[in-house]
N, C-alpha and C positions, 0 to 999 in steps of 0.2 A: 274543553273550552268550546267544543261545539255551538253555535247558535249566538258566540257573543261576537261583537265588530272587533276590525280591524285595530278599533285606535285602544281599546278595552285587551284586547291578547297583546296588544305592544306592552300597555302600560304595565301588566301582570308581569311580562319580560322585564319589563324594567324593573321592577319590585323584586321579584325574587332574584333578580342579578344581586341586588345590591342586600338584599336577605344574605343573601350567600354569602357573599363580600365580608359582613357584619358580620356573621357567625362563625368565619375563618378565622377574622384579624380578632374577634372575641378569644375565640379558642389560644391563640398564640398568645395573645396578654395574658390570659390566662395562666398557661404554663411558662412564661416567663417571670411574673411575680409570684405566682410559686417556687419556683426554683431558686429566685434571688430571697424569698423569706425565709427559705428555710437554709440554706448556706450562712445568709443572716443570723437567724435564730439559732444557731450552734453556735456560731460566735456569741453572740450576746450569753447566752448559757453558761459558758466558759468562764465568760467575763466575770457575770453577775457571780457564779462558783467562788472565783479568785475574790471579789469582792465577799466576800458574805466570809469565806476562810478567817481575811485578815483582819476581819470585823470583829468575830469571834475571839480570835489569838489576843484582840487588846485589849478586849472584856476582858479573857482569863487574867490578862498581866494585872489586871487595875483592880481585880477583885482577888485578889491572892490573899491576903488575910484573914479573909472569913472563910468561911467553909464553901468548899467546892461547890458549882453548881453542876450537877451532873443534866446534859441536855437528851441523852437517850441511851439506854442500854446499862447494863448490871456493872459496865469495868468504868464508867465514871465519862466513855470517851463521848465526843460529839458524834451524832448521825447525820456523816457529809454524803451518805448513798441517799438520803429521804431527802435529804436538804436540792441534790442534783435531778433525783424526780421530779422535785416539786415545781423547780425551774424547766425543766425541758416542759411540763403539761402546761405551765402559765404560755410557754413561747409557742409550744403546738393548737392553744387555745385560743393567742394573742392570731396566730396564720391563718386558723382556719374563718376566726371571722373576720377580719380583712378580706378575706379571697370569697369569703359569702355575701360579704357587704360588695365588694367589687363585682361580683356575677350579679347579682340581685342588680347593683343600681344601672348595672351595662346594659342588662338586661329588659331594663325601661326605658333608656338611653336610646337603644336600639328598634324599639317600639315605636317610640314617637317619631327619629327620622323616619321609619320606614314609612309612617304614614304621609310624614310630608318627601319623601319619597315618590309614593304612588301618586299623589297630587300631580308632583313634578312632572311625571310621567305621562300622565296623563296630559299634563298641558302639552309638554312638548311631541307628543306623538300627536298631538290634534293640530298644530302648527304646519309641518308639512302633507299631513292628508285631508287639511280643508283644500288643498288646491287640488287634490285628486278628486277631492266631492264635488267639487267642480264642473271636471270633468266627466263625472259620470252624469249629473244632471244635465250636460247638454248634451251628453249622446242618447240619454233617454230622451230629450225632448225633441230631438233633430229629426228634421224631414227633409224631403226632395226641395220642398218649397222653403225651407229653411235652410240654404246651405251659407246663407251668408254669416251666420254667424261663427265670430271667432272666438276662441279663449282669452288669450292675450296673458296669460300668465304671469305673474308679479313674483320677483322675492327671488334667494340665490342660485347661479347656475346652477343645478343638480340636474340628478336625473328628472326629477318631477318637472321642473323647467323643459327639458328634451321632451317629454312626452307631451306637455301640453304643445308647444313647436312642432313638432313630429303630427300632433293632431289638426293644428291648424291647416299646415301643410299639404293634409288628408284631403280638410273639407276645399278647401282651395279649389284644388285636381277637380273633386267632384262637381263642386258649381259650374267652373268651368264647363265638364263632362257635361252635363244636364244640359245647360244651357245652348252648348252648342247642337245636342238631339234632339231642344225643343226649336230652335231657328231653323236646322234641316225640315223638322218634318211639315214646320209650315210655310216655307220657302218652298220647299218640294208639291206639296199640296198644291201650293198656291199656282205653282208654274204649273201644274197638269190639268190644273182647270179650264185654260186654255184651246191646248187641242182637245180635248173631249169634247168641250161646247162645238169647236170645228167639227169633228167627226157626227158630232149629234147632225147638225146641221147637214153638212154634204150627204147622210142619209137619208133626214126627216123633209128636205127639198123633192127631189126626185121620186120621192115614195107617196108624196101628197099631190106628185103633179101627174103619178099613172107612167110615169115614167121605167119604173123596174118591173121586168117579166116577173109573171105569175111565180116560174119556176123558181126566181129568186128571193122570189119577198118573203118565204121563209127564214133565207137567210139573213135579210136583212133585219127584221124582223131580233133575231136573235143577237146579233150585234148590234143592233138600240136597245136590247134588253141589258145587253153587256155593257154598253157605255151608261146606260142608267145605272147600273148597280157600282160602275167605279165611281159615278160622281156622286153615289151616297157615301162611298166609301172617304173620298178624297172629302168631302163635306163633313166627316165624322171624322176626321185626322184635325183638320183646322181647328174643327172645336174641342177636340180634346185639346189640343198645342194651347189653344187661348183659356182653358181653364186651369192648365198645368202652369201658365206663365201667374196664376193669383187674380185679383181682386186689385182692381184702381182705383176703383169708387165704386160705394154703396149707399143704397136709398133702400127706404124704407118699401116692402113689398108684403102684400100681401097672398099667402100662402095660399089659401081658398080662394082669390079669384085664378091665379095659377094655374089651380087643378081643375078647377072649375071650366078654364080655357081650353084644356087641355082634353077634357070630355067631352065638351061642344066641338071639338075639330076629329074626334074619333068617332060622335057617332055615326054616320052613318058608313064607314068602315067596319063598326063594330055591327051593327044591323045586316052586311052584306054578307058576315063570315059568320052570322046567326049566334049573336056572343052578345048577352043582355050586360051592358054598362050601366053600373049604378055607384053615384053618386051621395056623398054623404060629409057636409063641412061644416066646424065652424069656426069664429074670428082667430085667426093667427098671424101675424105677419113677423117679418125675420129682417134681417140689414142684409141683403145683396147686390146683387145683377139683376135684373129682372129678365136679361136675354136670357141669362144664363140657367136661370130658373126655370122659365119658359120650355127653356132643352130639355129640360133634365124633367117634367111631371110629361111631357109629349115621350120622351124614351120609354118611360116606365109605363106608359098607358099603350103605347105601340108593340113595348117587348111582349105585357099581357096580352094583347090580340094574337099578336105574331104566333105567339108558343103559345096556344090555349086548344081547346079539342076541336078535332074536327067535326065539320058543320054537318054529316054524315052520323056522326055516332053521340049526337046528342047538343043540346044547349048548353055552352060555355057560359061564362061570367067572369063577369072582375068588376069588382069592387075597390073605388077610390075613396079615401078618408084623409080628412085633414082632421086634426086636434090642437089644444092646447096641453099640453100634460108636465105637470114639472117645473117650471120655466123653460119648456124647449115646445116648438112648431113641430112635430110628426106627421107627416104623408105618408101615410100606409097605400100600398097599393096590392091586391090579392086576386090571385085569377085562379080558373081553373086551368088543367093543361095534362099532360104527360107526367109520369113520375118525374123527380130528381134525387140521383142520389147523394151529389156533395155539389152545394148550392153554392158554398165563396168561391171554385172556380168558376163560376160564371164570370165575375167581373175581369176575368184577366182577358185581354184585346183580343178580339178574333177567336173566343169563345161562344158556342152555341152550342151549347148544351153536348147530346150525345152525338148529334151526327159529327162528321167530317167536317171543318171549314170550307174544303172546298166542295164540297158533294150540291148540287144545285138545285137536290131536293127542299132544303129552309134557305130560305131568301133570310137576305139582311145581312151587313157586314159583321158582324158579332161584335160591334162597339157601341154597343148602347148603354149595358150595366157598367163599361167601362169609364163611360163619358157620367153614367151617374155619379160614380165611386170619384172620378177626381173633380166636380162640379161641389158637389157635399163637401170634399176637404177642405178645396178652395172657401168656402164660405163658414170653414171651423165645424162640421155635422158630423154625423156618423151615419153608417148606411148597414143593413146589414139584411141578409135573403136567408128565409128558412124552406123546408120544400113544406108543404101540405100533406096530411095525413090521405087525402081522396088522391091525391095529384096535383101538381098544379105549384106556383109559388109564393110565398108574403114577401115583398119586397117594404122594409120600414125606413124612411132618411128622418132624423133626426137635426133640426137646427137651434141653436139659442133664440132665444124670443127676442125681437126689438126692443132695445131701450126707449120707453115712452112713459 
């Protein structure tokens, strides 16, 4: 029964239970009217014997003046041995088809319940595991951003009832859980943006007014590098927090001016790091954010600068595309760069590639394909990074097209 469902092996159980059942309680009628026909059928034998005797006996008395009738045999007598044969094979003939006709009609009897039988079975085993299917289509469809939804389970206490409870339960815990790591991290964020701008300041003051020795302004120097990189970092938590909280409102956006934006504010970054940005669009637009957008085609055009080859051992590239394809908006974005050997850990937080997160040789906080990955969910897309055959990455987000 390999490869059939759950409610298809129940209803089989149920069938051949009651198969069973049928074929027992057949067998035992069975040998009970057998047994009673034929204890029967010796008496009646007997009987019919006694009768048919004194049948004979009043013939002979009534016919006595003429000449005998002899009914078998040379001495004139009657043959009551052929006579008692003849009755036992009518009664053994009379048993066997009763007991043939009894299997035979049981036997289709038994046929036809069975089939409504399996019917049965089949209904009722589909009764309590639609509530289970249920269940399983929302844990397949259930995400971080979807935890609000409940089951709510209908119909008698059972187990199925506890499990759907039991599930609810679950998601409860987790909304909760999410919700409260997405209020920390932008609470947290948000409060450290704060003293950073102070510490920017009480550096970038004294450093512009000639005020720090020579000997120090290395160091200072190095700790406004360091406060600049926590505030991209505290600036890439926020935004991740507000893309993971969902979508408010959406307005129609267009995809190619987007990327298009998003080229224009990298070139001459990309010019500096000797890395030829090319551009290639056409009409698509999608239902979003458009901040949020904005983030998410500036990440992907930045991540391509950032990790693409050094300006040293040749001319880099990356190549932006927008398309129509499908009914879905496509941003491809392809650069060249460094091997990769498994590209979906990219997007997990504070991933950069091969180095070290904290090694200080690649700048950037490693939340940019991060902040792609949940900016794309938020807006229903899919994203997904292949490495390049030369080097280098395909970064592709997929969106539904605007309804228009």
């Amino acid at each position: 029964m390999r490869g059939l469902t759950l409610r298809t092996r129940l209803a089989l159980v149920y069938t051949a239970v009651f198969v069973l059942g049928g074929i027992v309680l057949l067998g035992v009628n069975y040998g009970i009217v057998s047994a009673s026909l034929e204890d029967r059928g010796v008496n009646l034998a007997m009987t019919l014997e006694g009768v048919t005797v004194q049948a004979l006996d009043r013939a002979d008395t009534a016919a006595a003046p003429a000449a005998p009738v002899v009914a078998a045999g040379e001495t004139g007598d009657y043959d009551f041995e052929k006579v008692q044969q003849d009755l036992a094979a009518e009664v053994t003939a009379y048993r066997s088809a009763v007991l043939g006709d009894m299997l035979i009609t049981s036997a289709l009897v038994l046929g036809g319940v069975t089939a409504l039988a399996a019917l049965a079975g089949w209904l009722i085993a589909g009764r309590p595991l639609r509530r289970l299917r249920r269940v399983t289509e929302t844990a397949r469809t259930l995400s971080e951003d979807d935890l609000h939804s409940r089951l709510a389970l209908t119909g008698p206490d059972d187990e199925f009832q506890e499990l759907g409870d039991t599930f609810d339960g679950m998601l409860a815990r987790l909304e909760r859980a999410f919700d409260s790591q997405r209020r920390f991290v932008a609470n947290a964020s948000h409060e450290l943006r704060t003293p950073l701008a102070v510490q920017r300041a009480a550096l970038e003051v004294p450093l512009s007014q000639g005020r720090v020795p020579e000997d120090l302004r290395p160091a200072v120097a190095q700790v406004l590098d360091s406060v600049e990189r926590s505030e991209g970092l505290i600036c890439g938590l926020l935004l991740l927090a507000r893309s993971d909280r969902g979508l408010t409102a959406t307005e129609a956006v267009s995809l190619a001016e987007v990327a298009g934006d998003a080229v224009a504010l990298h070139t001459e970054a990309a010019g500096a790091r000797g890395v030829e940005l090319g551009l290639s669009v056409e009409p698509a637009e999608v239902d979003g954010d458009p901040v949020l957008l904005a983030h998410l085609a500036r990440n992907l055009v930045d991540n391509a600068l950032l990790h693409n080859v050094d300006a040293d051992a040749g001319r880099g590239r990356v190549r932006v595309e927008v398309r129509a394809v499908a009914g879905r908006a496509v941003l491809r974005v392809a650069n060249t760069g460094p091997r990769v050997r498994d590209a979906d850990v990219l997007f997990e937080p504070f991933h950069r590639g091969d180095a070290a997160r904290l090694h200080g040789g690649r700048p950037g906080s490693g939340l940019g394909l991060s902040i792609v990955r949940s900016i794309t969910e938020a807006h229903g897309g899919t994203v997904s990074a292949l490495p390049r055959p030369g080097g280098g990455l395909t970064v592709t987000v997929g969106f539904p097209l605007a309804e228009g």
